[in-house]
C-alpha angles and dihedrals in degrees: 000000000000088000112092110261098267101237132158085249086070088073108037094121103039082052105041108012091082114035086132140121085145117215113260110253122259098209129095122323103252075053108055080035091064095043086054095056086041091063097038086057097046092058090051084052087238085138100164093055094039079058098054086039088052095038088051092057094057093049090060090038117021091192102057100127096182082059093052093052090037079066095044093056087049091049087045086054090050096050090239090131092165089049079051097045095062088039091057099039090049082057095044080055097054093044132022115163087055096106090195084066091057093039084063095042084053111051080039088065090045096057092050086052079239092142111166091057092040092058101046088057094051086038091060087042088065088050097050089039112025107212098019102169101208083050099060098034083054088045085052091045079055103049096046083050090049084051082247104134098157087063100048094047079063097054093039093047091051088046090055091046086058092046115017088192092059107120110172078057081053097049092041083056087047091055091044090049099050092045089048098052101236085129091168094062092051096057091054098046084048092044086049090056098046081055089063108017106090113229096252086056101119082213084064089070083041104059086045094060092044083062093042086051095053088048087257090134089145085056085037099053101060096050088053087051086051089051109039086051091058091038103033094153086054107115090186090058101046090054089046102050080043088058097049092055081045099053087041088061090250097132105163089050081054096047097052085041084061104045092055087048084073087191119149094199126130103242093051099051077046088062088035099062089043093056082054099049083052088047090054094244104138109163079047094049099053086046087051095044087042096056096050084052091055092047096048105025091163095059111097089196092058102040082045092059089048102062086033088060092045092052093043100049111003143040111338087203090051092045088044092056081038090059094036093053087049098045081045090055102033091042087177097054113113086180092064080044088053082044092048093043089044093058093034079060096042087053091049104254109139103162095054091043091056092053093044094050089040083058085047099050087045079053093044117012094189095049093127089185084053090056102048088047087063094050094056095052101040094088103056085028097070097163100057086045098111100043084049096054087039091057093042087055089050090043098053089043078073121020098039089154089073108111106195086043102064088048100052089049083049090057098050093043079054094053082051094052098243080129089158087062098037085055090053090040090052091043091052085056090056092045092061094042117011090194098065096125095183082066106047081049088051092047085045089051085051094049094042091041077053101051096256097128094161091047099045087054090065094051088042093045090044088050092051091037089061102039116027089176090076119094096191103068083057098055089046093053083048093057086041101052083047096055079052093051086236082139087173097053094043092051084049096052092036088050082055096051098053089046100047089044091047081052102050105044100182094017087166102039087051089054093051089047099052085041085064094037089073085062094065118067 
């Protein structure tokens, strides 16, 4: 969503900057004179003068504690945090048993991401001051940012016992829950602050893109409805709220919500043209798509989506001039270059696909789509054979958990008669999925090229078995049944085949298409 993820982080200092009512000074009285004008001035935000008044009463008195962190405040407005930092551990110093020291250290620290320190000193907070509700919400802030949801649940939920009106602690438990999966209870604690939050309350939205976030569209939607009927004249609501009946699959809701938006920005006409694609608009779709190009040239997404419309529902010459002219614009991006490759393969140019992929996967070695891509093409594309094969060895050196991979290297080390090595690459894909149903049929094609009709049934049976929709797992059991002068059974797998061929015209160039089609929204 455009709205900022809602997330406990996004409170830390309303929550922890000002914990303060600092204790007055025990020190002479021109010392404790000048504190207290230090402290008069930082609440008017006159920082520069509450630092000469402060500085002035440590010069009278070195071990004022209050003035020191009096400093370190004015250095934390002025996002000096490692000004702050020295202020705030001097005072520690002076003073440790002073908890309010430790509870600016510590949102110091927090500001800096520097976690582990800042937990130890909120940490020592609850230990000063047990209960301490900044501590704990900090403590939450820290945990969810640890990946550590099950912790933090336990310090928001500690900080909303203490102030049942504490929002930023509800949506932190919100955030535990979802992450945790209890998404019951997550229902009920968002549904809890709905209840209380008025619709004009900017942690509503809040609250609505933290369930968007998390996939709750049906929790999210509502609250979007709430807020777009006390904000009708609110852009960022209505997309939103687009985007969420987008994402729930209710494309004609996001749609209408889109065309009373009435808004001629870019990213609107880009969703747009994405609610049209699932509508099965298509002309609509790549106007849509088009428009949010022109609008916004310099935007490699949108002019992506466009010559990803053009080559899925429209003209493959025109796709293929679409992705030339982007490659030619965003000369680092390896995904026009997967676009590129994708509509040199659809046409049927294979030479000139290899060597654009091979110029995707330099760009992004762990581009998986970029690889299989590859795969595809390396038969009809001889003389990028070798590069192909030299980036696949690279490419498994470091990612040796990608399936398809393994069996499309498999494949290529097959059409070179390493047929031992083929056999262990094409198993390791199966290792890692046993339902990779291109590589049982490989394996079949191996045992049946070697003579092992019986053997070569069972990788053709299991094939078709895992996916029915193949037709060549079905012509090689025909030829097999027929080396096995089981004449039936070969008419009734060659019958398939033809049947299963005449239904899927461009079997291969729909599968690269839908391949590339991930790469768009």
């Amino acid at each position: 969503m455009v709205t900022r993820r809602a997330s406990a982080a996004v409170y830390i200092i309303a929550a922890a900057a000002f914990l303060r009512t600092p204790a007055r000074a025990q020190g002479p009285e021109s010392a404790r004179s000048w504190l207290r004008q230090a402290e008069q001035l930082f609440e008017q935000q006159r920082w520069e003068q509450a630092g000469e008044a402060a500085s002035k009463a440590l010069a009278i008195d070195p071990r004022l504690a209050d003035a020191e962190l009096l400093l370190g405040l004015v250095a934390a407005a002025r996002s000096n945090f490692d000004e702050a930092e020295k202020h705030f551990l001097k005072a520690v110093s002076l003073a440790p048993g002073n908890f309010r020291s430790h509870a600016y250290l510590g949102s110091t620290y927090l500001q800096q991401k520097r976690l582990a320190d800042a937990a130890r000193s909120f940490q020592k907070v609850l230990e000063l001051n047990p209960g301490n509700t900044a501590a704990h919400y900090n403590l939450g802030v820290i945990a969810l940012a640890k990946r550590m949801p099950a912790e933090a649940l336990v310090h928001f939920e500690a900080a909303h016992r203490a102030d049942a009106a504490d929002v930023p602690a509800a949506l932190g438990i919100v955030e535990s829950q979802l992450l945790l999966r209890r998404t019951a209870e997550a229902k009920q604690t968002a549904r809890g602050l709905d209840r209380v939050l008025a619709a004009d309350d900017p942690r509503l939205l809040q609250l609505a893109a933290l369930l968007a976030t998390h996939g709750d569209y049906a929790g999210a939607i509502p609250i979007l409805e709430k807020i777009r009927r006390a904000s009708p004249a609110s852009r960022d609501v209505k997309y939103n709220l687009a985007l969420a009946y987008f994402r729930s699959a209710q494309y004609n809701k996001a749609a209408e919500t889109l065309q009373a938006l009435g808004d001629d920005s870019a990213v609107a006409y880009n969703l747009l043209g994405a609610v049209e694609e699932k509508r099965s608009r298509f002309t609509e779709a790549i106007r849509a798509h088009k428009k949010s190009a022109e609008l916004q040239p310099v935007n490699e997404t949108f002019r992506f989506d466009y010559a990803n419309a053009i080559l899925q529902y429209d003209s493959i010459q025109t796709a293929v001039s679409a992705f030339e002219a982007g490659v030619h614009q965003f000369s680092k991006s390896w995904r026009m270059r997967l676009g590129l490759g994708s509509a040199y393969y659809v046409a049927g140019d294979y030479p000139r696909a290899a060597a654009v992929l091979l110029e995707a996967v330099a760009l992004k070695p762990d581009s998986w789509l970029g690889y299989d891509l590859l795969g595809k093409a390396y038969e009809s594309a001889q003389s990028a054979q070798p590069a192909i094969e030299e980036r696949f060895r690279a490419y498994l050196e470091r990612a040796p958990k990608d399936a398809w991979a393994y069996y499309h290297y498999g494949t290529m080390l097959y059409l070179h008669a390493d047929v031992s090595q083929a056999k262990a690459t094409l198993k390791k894909a199966l290792a890692l999925d046993p339902s990779l149903a291109p590589a049982h049929l490989q394996l079949g094609i191996i045992a049946q090229a070697e003579g092992r009709t019986e053997e070569s049934l069972r990788f053709f049976e299991r094939a078709a078995s895992l996916d029915p929709k193949m037709p060549a797992p079905h012509y090689r059991l025909g030829l097999a049944y027929q080396k096995l002068e089981q004449q039936d059974k070969a008419r009734v797998e060659m019958e398939r085949f033809r049947a299963l061929k005449a239904s899927q015209p461009g079997e291969d160039r729909t599968a690269v298409l839908q391949s590339l089609a991930q790469q768009a929204r």
